[in-house]
Biopython code that builds the backbone (N, CA, C, O; Angstrom):
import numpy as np
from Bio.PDB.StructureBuilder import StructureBuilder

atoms = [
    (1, "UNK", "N", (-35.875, -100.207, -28.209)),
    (1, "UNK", "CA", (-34.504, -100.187, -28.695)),
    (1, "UNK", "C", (-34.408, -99.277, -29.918)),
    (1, "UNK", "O", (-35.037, -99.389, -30.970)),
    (2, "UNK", "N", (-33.454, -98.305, -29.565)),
    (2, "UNK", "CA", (-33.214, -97.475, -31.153)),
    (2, "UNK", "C", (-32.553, -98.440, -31.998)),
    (2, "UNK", "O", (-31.949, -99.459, -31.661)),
    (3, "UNK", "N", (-32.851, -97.750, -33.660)),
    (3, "UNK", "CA", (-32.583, -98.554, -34.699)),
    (3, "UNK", "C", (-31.809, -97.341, -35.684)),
    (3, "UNK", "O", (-32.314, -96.243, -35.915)),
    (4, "UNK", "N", (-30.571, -97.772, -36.163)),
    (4, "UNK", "CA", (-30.397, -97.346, -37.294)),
    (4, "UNK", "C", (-30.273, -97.817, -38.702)),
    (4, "UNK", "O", (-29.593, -98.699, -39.226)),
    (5, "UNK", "N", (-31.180, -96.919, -39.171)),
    (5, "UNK", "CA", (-31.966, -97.394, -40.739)),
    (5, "UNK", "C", (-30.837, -96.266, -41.773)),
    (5, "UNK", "O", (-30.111, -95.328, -41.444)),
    (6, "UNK", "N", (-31.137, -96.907, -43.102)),
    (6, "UNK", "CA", (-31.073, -96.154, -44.079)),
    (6, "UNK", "C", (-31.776, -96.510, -45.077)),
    (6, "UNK", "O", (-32.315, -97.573, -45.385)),
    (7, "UNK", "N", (-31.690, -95.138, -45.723)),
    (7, "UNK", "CA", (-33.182, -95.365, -47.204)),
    (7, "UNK", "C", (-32.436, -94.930, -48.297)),
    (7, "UNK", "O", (-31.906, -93.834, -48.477)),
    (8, "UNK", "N", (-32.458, -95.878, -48.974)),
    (8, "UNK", "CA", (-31.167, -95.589, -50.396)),
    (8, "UNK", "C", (-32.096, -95.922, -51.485)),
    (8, "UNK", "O", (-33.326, -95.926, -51.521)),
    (9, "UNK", "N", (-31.000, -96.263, -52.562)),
    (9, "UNK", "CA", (-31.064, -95.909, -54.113)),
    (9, "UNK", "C", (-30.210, -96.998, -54.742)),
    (9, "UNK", "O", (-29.075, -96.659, -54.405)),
    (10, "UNK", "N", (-30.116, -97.933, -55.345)),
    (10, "UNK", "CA", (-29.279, -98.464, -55.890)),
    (10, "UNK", "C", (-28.697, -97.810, -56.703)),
    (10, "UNK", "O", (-27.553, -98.231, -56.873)),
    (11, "UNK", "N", (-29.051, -96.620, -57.538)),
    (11, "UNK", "CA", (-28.317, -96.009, -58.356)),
    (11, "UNK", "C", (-28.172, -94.429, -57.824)),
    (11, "UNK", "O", (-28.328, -93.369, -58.430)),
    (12, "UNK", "N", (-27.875, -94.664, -56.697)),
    (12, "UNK", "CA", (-27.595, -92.898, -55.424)),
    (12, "UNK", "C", (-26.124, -93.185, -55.663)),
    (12, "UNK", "O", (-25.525, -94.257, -55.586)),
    (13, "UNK", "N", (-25.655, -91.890, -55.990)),
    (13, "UNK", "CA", (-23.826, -92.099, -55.649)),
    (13, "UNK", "C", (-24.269, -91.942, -53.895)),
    (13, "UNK", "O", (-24.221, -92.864, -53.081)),
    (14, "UNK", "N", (-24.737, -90.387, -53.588)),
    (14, "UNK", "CA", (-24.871, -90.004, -51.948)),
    (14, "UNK", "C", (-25.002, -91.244, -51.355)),
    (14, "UNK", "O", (-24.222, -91.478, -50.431)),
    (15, "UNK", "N", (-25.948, -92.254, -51.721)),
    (15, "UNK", "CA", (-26.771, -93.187, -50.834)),
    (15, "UNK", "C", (-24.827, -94.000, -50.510)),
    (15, "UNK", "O", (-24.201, -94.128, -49.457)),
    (16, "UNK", "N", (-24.492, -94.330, -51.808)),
    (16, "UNK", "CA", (-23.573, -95.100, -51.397)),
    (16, "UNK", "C", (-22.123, -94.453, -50.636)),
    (16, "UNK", "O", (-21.249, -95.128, -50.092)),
    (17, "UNK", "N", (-22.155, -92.976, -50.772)),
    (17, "UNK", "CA", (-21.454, -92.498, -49.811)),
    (17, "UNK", "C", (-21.680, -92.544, -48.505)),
    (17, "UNK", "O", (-20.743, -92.777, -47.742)),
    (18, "UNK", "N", (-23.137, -92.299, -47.970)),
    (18, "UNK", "CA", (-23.605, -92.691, -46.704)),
    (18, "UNK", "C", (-23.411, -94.253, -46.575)),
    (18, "UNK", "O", (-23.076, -94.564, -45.432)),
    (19, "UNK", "N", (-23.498, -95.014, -47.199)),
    (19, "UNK", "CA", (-23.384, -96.593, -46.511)),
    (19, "UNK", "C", (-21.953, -96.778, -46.623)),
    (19, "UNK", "O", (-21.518, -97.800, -46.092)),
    (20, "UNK", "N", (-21.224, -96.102, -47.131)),
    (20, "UNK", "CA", (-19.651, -96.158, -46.758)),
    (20, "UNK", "C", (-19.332, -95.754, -45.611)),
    (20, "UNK", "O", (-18.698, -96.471, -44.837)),
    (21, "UNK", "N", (-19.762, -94.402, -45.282)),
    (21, "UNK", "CA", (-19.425, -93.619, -44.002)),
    (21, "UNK", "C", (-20.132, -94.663, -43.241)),
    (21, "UNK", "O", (-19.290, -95.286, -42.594)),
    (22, "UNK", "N", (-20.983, -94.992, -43.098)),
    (22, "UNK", "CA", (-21.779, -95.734, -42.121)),
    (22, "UNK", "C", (-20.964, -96.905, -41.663)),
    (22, "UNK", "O", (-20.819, -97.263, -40.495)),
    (23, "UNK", "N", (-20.407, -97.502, -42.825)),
    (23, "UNK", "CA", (-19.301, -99.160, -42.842)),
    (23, "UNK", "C", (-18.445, -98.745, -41.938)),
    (23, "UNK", "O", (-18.344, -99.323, -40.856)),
    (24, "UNK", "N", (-17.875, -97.918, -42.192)),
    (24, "UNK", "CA", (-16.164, -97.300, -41.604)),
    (24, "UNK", "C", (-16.439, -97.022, -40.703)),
    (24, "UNK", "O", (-15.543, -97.073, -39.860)),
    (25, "UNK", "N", (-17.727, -96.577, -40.267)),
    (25, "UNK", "CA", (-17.223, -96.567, -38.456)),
    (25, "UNK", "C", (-17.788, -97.384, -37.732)),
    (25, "UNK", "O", (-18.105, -97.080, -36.582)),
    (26, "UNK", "N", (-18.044, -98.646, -38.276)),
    (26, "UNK", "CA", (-18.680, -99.711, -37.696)),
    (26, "UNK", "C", (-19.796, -99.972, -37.336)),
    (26, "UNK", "O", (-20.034, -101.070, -36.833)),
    (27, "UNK", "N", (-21.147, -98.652, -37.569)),
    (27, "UNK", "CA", (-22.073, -99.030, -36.953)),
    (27, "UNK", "C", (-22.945, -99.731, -38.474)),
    (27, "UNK", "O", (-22.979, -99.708, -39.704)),
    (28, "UNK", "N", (-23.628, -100.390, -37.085)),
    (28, "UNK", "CA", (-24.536, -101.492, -37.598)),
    (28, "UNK", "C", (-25.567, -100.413, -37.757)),
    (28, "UNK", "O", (-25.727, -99.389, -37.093)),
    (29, "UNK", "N", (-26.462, -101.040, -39.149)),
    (29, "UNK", "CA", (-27.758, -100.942, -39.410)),
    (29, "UNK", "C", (-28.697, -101.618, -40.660)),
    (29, "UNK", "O", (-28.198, -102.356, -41.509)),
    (30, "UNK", "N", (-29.821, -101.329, -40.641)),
    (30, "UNK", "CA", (-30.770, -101.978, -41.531)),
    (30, "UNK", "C", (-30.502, -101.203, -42.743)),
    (30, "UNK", "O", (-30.091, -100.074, -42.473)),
    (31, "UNK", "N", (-30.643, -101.540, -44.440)),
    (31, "UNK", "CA", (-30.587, -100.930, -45.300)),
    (31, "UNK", "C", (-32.068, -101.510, -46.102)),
    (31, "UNK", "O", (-32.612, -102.600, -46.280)),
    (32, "UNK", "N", (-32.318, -100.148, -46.430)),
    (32, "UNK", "CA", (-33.927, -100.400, -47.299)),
    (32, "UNK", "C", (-33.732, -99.734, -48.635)),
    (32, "UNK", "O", (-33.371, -98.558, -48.684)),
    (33, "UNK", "N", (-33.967, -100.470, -49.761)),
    (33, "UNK", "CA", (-33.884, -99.903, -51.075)),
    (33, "UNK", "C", (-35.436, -99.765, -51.348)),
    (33, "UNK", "O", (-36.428, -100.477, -51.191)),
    (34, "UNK", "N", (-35.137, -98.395, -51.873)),
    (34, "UNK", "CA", (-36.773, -97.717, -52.143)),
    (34, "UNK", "C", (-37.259, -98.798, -53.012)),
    (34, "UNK", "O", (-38.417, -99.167, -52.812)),
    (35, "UNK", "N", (-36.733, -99.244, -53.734)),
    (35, "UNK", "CA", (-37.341, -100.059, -54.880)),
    (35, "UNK", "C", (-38.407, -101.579, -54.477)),
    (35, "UNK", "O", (-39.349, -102.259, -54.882)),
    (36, "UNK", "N", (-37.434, -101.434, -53.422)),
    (36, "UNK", "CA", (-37.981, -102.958, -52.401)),
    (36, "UNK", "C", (-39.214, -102.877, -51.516)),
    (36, "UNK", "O", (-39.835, -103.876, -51.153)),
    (37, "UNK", "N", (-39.525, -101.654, -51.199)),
    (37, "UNK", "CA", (-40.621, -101.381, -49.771)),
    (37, "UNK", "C", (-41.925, -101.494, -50.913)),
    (37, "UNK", "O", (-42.114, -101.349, -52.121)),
    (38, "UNK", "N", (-42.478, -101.761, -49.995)),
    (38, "UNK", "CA", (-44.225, -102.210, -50.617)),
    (38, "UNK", "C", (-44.285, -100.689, -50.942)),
    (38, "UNK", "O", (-43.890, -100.163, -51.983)),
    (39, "UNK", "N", (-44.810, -100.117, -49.942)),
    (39, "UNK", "CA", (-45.782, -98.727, -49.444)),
    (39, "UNK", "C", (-44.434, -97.706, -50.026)),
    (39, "UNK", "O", (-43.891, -97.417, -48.961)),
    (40, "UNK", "N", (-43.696, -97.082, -51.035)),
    (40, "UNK", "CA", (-43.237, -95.830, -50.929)),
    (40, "UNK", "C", (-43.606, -94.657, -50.351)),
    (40, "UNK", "O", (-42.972, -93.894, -49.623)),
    (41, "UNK", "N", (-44.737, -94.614, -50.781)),
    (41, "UNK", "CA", (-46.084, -93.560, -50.057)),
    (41, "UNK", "C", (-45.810, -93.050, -48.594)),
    (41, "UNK", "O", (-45.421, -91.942, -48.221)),
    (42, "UNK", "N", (-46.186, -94.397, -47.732)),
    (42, "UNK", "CA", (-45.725, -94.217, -46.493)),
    (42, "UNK", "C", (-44.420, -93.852, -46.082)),
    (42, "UNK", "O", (-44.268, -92.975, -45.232)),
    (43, "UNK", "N", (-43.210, -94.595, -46.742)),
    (43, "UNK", "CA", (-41.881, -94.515, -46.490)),
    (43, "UNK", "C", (-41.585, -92.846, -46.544)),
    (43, "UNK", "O", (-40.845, -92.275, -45.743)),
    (44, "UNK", "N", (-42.300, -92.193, -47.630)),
    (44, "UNK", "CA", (-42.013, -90.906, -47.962)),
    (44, "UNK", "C", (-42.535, -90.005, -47.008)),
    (44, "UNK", "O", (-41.894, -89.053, -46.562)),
    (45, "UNK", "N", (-44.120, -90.402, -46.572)),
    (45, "UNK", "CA", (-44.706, -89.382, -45.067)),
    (45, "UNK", "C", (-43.403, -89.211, -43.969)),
    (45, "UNK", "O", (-43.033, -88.201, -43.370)),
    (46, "UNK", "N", (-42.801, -90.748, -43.943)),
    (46, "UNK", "CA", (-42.257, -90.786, -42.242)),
    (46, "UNK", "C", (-41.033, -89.664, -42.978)),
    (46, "UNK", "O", (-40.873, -88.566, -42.445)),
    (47, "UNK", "N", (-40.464, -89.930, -43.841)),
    (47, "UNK", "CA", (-38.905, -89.001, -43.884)),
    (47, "UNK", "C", (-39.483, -87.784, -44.417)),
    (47, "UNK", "O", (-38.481, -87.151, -44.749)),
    (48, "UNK", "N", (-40.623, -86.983, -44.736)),
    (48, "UNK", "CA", (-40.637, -86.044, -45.158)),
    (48, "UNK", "C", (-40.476, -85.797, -46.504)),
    (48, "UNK", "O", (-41.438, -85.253, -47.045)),
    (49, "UNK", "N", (-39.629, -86.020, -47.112)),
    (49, "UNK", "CA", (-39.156, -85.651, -48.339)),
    (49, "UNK", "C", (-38.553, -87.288, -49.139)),
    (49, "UNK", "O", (-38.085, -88.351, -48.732)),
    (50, "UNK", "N", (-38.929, -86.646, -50.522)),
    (50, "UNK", "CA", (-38.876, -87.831, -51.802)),
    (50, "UNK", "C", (-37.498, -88.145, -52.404)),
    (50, "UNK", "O", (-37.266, -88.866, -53.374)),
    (51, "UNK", "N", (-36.655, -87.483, -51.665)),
    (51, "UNK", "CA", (-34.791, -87.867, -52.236)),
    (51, "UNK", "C", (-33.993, -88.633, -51.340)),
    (51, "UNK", "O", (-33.876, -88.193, -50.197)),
    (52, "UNK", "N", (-33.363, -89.808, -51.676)),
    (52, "UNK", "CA", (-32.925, -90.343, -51.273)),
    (52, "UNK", "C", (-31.114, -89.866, -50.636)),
    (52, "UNK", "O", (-30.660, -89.103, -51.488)),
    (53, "UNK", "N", (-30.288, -90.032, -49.740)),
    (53, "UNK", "CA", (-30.072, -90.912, -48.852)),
    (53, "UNK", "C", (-31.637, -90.481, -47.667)),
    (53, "UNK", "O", (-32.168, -89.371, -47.709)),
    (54, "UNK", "N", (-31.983, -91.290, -46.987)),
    (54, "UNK", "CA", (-32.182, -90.827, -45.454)),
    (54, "UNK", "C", (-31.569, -91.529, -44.558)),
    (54, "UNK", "O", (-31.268, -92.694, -44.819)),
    (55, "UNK", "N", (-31.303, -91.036, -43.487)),
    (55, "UNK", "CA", (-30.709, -91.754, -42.515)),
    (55, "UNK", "C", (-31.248, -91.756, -40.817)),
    (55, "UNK", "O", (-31.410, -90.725, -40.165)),
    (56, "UNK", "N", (-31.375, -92.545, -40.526)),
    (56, "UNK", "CA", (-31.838, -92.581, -38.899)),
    (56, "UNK", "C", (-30.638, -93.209, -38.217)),
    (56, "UNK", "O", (-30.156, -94.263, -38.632)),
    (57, "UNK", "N", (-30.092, -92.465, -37.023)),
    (57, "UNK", "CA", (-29.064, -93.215, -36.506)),
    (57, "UNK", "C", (-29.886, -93.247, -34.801)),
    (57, "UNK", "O", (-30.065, -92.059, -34.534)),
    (58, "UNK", "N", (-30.154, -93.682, -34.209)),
    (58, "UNK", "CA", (-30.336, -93.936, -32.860)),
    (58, "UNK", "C", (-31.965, -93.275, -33.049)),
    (58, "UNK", "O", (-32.618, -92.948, -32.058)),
    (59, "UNK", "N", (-32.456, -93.147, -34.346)),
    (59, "UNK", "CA", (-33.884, -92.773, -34.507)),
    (59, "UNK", "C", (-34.315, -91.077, -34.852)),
    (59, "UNK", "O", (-35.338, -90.436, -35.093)),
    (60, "UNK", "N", (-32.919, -90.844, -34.712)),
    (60, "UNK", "CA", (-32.275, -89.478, -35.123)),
    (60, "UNK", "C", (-32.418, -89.428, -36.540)),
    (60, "UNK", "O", (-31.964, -90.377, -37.180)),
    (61, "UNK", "N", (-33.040, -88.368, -37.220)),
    (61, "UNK", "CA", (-32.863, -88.494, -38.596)),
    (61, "UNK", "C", (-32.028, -87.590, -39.145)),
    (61, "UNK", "O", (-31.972, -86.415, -38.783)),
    (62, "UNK", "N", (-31.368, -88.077, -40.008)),
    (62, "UNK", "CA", (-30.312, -87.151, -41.084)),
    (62, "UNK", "C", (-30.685, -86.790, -42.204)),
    (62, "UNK", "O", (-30.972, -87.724, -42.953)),
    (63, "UNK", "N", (-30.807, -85.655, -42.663)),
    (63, "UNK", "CA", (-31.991, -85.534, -44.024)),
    (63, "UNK", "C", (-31.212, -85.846, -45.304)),
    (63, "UNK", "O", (-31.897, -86.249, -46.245)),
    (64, "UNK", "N", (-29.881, -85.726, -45.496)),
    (64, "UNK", "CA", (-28.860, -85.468, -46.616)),
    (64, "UNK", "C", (-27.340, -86.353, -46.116)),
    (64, "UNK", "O", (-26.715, -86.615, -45.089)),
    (65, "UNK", "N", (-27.281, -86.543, -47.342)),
    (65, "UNK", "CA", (-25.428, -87.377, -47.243)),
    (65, "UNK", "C", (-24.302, -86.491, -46.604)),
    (65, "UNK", "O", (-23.339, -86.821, -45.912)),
    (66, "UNK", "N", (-24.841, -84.913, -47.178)),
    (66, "UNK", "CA", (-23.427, -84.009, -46.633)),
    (66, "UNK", "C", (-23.921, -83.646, -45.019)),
    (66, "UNK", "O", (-23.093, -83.200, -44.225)),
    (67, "UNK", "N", (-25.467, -83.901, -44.584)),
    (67, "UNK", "CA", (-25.601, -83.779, -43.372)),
    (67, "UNK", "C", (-25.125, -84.476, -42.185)),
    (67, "UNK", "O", (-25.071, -83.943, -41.077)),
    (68, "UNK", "N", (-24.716, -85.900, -42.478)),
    (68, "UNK", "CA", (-24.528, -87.119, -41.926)),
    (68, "UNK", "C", (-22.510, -86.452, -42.436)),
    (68, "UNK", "O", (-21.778, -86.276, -41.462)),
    (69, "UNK", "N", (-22.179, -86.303, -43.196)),
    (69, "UNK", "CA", (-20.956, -86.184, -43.600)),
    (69, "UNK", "C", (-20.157, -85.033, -42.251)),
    (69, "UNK", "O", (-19.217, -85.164, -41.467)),
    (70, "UNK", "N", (-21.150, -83.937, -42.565)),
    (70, "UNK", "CA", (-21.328, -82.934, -41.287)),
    (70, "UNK", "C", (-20.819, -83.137, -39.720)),
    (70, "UNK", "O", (-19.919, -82.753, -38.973)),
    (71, "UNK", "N", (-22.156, -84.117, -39.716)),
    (71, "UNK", "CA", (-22.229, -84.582, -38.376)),
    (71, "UNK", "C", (-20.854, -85.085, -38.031)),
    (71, "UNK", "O", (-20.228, -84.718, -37.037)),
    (72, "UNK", "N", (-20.395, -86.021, -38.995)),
    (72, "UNK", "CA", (-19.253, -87.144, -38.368)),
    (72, "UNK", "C", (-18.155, -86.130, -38.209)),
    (72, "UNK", "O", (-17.578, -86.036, -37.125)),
    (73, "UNK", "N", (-17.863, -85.436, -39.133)),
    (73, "UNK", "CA", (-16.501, -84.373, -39.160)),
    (73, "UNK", "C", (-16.640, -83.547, -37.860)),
    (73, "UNK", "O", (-15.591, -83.147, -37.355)),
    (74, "UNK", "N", (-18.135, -83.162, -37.094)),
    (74, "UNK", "CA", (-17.868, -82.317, -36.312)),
    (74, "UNK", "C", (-18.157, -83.032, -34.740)),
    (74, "UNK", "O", (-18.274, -82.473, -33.649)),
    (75, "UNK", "N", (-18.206, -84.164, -35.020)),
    (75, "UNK", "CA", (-18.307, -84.874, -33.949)),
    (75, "UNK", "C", (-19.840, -85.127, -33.310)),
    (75, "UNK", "O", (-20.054, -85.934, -32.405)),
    (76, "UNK", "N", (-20.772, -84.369, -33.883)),
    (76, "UNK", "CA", (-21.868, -85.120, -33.097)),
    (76, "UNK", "C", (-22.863, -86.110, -33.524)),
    (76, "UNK", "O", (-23.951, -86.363, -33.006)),
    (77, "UNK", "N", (-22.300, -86.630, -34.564)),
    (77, "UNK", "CA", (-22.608, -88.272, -35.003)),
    (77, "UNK", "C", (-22.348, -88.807, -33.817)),
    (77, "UNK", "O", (-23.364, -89.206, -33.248)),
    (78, "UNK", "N", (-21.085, -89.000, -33.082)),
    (78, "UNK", "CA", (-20.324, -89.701, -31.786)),
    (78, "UNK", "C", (-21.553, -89.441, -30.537)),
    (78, "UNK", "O", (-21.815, -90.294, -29.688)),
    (79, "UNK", "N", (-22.346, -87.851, -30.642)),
    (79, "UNK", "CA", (-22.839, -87.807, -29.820)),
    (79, "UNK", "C", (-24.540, -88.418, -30.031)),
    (79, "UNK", "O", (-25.303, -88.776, -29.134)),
    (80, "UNK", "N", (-24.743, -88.392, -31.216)),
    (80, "UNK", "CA", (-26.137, -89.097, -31.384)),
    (80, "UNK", "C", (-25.822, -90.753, -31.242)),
    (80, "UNK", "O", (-26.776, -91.456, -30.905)),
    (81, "UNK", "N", (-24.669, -91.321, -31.458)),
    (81, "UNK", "CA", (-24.220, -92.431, -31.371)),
    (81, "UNK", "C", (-24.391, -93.007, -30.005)),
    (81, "UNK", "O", (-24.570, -94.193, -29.729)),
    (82, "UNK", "N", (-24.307, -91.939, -29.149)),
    (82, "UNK", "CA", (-23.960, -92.219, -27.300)),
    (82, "UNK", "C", (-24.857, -91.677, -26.547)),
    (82, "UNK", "O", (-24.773, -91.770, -25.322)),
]
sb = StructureBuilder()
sb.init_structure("model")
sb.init_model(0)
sb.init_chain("A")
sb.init_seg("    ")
for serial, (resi, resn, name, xyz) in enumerate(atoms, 1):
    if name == "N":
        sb.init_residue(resn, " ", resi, " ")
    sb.init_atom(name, np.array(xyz, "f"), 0.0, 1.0, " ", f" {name:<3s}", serial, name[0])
structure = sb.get_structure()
């Protein structure tokens, strides 16, 4: 089963722009605050890079807030969605 995750910041404006966009269109997902995960280390191998938002939607990863912002405006959020 795909999963959509996000990897935030309690103090990310982006992070909390992505979990807005994420609210508003209803999809469900898991939220992980870096601060909370045991292993950062690891968390950081799987996404590549050390800045927070990340986003996985159907296991799809989104590297950036304006990427995910991107996606939805041009419609193929809808298509990683489906």
């Amino acid at each position: 089963m795909k999963k959509n995750i996000i990897y935030c910041s309690y103090s990310c404006f982006f992070c909390q722009r992505a979990y807005q966009l994420l609210k508003k269109r209803d999809i469900s997902f898991k939220k992980y605050h870096v601060k909370n995960i045991g292993d950062w280390n690891e968390v950081k191998e799987k996404i590549g890079r050390k800045t927070v938002p990340k986003v996985f939607i159907n296991d799809f990863h989104i590297s950036r807030f304006d990427d995910l912002l991107t996606a939805e405006q041009s419609g193929k959020l809808d298509e990683i969605l489906n």
